[in-house]
C-alpha positions in Angstrom: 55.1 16.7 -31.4 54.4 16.3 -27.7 58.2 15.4 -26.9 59.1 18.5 -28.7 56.6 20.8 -26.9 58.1 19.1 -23.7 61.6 20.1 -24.8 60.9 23.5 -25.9 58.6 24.0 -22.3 60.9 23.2 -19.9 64.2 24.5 -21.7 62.3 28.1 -21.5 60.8 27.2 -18.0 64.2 26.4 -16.6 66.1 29.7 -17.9 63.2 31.7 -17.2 62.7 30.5 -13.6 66.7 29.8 -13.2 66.7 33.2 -10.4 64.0 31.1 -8.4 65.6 28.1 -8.7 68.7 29.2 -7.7 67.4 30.9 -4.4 65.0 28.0 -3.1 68.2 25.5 -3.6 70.4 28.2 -1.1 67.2 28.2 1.1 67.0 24.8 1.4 70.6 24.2 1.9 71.0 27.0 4.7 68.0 25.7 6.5 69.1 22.0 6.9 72.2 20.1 6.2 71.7 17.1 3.4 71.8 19.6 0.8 69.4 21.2 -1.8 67.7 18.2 -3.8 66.1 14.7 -3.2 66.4 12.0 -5.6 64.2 9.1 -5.8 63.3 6.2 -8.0 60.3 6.5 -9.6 58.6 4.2 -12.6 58.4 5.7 -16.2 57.3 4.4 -19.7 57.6 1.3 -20.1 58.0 0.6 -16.4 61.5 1.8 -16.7 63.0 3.2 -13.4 64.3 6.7 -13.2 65.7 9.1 -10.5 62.9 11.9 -10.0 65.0 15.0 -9.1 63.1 17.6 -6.6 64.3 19.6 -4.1 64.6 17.9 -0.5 61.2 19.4 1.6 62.1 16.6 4.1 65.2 16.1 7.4 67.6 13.7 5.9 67.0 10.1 6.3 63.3 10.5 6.6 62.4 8.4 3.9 63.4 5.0 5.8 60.3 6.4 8.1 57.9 5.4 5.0 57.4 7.0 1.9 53.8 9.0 2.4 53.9 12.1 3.8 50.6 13.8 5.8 50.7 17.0 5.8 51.6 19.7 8.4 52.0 17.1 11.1 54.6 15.2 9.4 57.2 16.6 11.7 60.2 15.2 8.9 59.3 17.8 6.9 61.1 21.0 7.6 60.4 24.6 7.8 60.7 25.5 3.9 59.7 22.0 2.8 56.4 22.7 4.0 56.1 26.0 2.1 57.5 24.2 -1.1 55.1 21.6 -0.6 51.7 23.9 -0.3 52.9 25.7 -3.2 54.6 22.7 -5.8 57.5 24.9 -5.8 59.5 21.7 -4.8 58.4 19.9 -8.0 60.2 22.3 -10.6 63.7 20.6 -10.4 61.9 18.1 -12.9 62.0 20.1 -15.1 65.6 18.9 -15.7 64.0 15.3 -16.1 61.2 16.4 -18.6 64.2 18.0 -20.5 66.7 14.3 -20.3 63.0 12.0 -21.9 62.3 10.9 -18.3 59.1 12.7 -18.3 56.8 15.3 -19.6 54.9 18.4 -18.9 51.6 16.4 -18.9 50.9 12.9 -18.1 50.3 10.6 -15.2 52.4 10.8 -12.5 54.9 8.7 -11.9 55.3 6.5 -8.6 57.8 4.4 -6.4 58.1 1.0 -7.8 56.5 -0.5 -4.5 53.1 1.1 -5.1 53.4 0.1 -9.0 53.9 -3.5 -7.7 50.5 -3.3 -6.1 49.3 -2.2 -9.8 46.7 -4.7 -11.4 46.7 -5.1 -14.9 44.6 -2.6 -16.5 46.1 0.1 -13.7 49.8 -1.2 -15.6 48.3 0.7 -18.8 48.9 4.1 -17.2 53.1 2.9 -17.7 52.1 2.9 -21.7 52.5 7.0 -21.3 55.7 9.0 -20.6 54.7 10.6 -16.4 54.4 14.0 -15.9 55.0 16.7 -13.8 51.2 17.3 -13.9 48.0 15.5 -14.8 44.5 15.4 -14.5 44.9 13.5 -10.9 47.5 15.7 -9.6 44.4 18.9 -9.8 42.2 16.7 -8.2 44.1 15.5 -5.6 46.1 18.7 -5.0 45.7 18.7 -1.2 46.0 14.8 -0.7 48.6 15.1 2.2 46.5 16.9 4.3 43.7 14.2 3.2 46.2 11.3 4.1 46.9 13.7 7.4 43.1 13.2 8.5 43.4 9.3 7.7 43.5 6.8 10.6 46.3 5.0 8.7 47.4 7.3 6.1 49.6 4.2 4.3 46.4 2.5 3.7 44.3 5.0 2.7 46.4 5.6 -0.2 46.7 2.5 -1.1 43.1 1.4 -1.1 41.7 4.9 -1.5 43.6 7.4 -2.9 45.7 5.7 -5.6 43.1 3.9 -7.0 41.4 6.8 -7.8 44.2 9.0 -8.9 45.3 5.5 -11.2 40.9 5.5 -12.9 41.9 9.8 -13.8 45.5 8.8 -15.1 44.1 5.8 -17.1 41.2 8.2 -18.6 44.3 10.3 -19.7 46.1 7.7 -21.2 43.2 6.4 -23.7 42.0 10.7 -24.2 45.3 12.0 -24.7 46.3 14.6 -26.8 48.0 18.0 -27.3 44.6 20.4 -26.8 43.9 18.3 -23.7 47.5 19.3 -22.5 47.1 22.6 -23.0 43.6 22.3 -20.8 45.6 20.4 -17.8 48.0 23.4 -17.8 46.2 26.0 -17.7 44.0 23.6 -15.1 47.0 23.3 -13.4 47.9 27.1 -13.0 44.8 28.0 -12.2 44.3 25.7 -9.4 48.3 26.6 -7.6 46.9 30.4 -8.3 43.7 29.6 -6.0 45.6 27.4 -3.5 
């Protein structure tokens, strides 16, 4: 039921939101050569790697400068990236990888295999549930760049702060989940980008 509610989602999401899709992938390709998407390898069900499609907020090559970002003074990120970034506009090109059983509309999210390494355990349970493109954690920690941005050392503040806490919300989720709680996290979800 939920893989068919995924399907049925993001195949109306994409054609509905096609227009807007179409103009923040020239926008991001006239504002900075590298072109108009980033793909990178993320962990899924299973702990099965993917390529998480969205489009590119960052200069090319920034990446091999460490993988968190912080905010509005992380000068990799270009003009539009920003903008994309306050708003989750950059995330909707997974949309494509809810639709190809990489993901779904709801569930944790899914992270770099370096970070899952660090995973203990219990923390590996969150891999027993297909990620999403939004969860419980994602609401909660909507602004976390600019939270990593105030950090000392923003690396380890995710690592010993942030993800642990994001992993105890996305492990909750895993044990609770169903189709009505879904729904809530959506409409969460919404709600919170409409505020923000």
């Amino acid at each position: 039921m939920k893989r068919l509610f995924d399907i049925v989602v993001s195949l109306f999401a994409l054609v509905l939101l096609s227009p807007l899709l179409l103009c923040i992938a020239l926008a991001v390709s006239v504002e900075s050569r590298g072109g108009a998407f980033f793909r990178q390898v993320r962990v899924g069900r299973g702990g099965r790697e993917f390529r998480l499609l969205k489009f590119r907020s960052m200069r090319p090559g920034s990446e091999a400068q460490g993988q968190i970002t912080v905010g509005g003074r992380d000068a990799r990120i270009t003009g539009i990236g920003y903008w994309l970034r306050r708003t989750k506009l950059d995330e909707l090109p997974q949309l494509w990888n809810i639709l190809a059983g990489d993901m779904s509309i709801v569930g944790p999210r899914p992270e770099v295999p370096r970070y899952v390494a660090l995973y203990t355990a219990e923390q590996r349970q969150v891999l027993d549930a297909r990620p999403g493109l939004t969860s419980i954690a994602s609401i909660e920690y909507i602004d976390e760049n600019e939270v990593l941005g105030r950090a000392a050392d923003p690396e380890r503040a995710y690592i010993e702060e942030v993800m642990p806490a994001k992993l105890k919300l996305d492990l909750r989720y895993v044990r609770e989940q169903s189709l009505a709680l879904d729904l809530r996290i959506m409409l969460a979800t919404a709600a919170r980008l409409l505020r923000g």
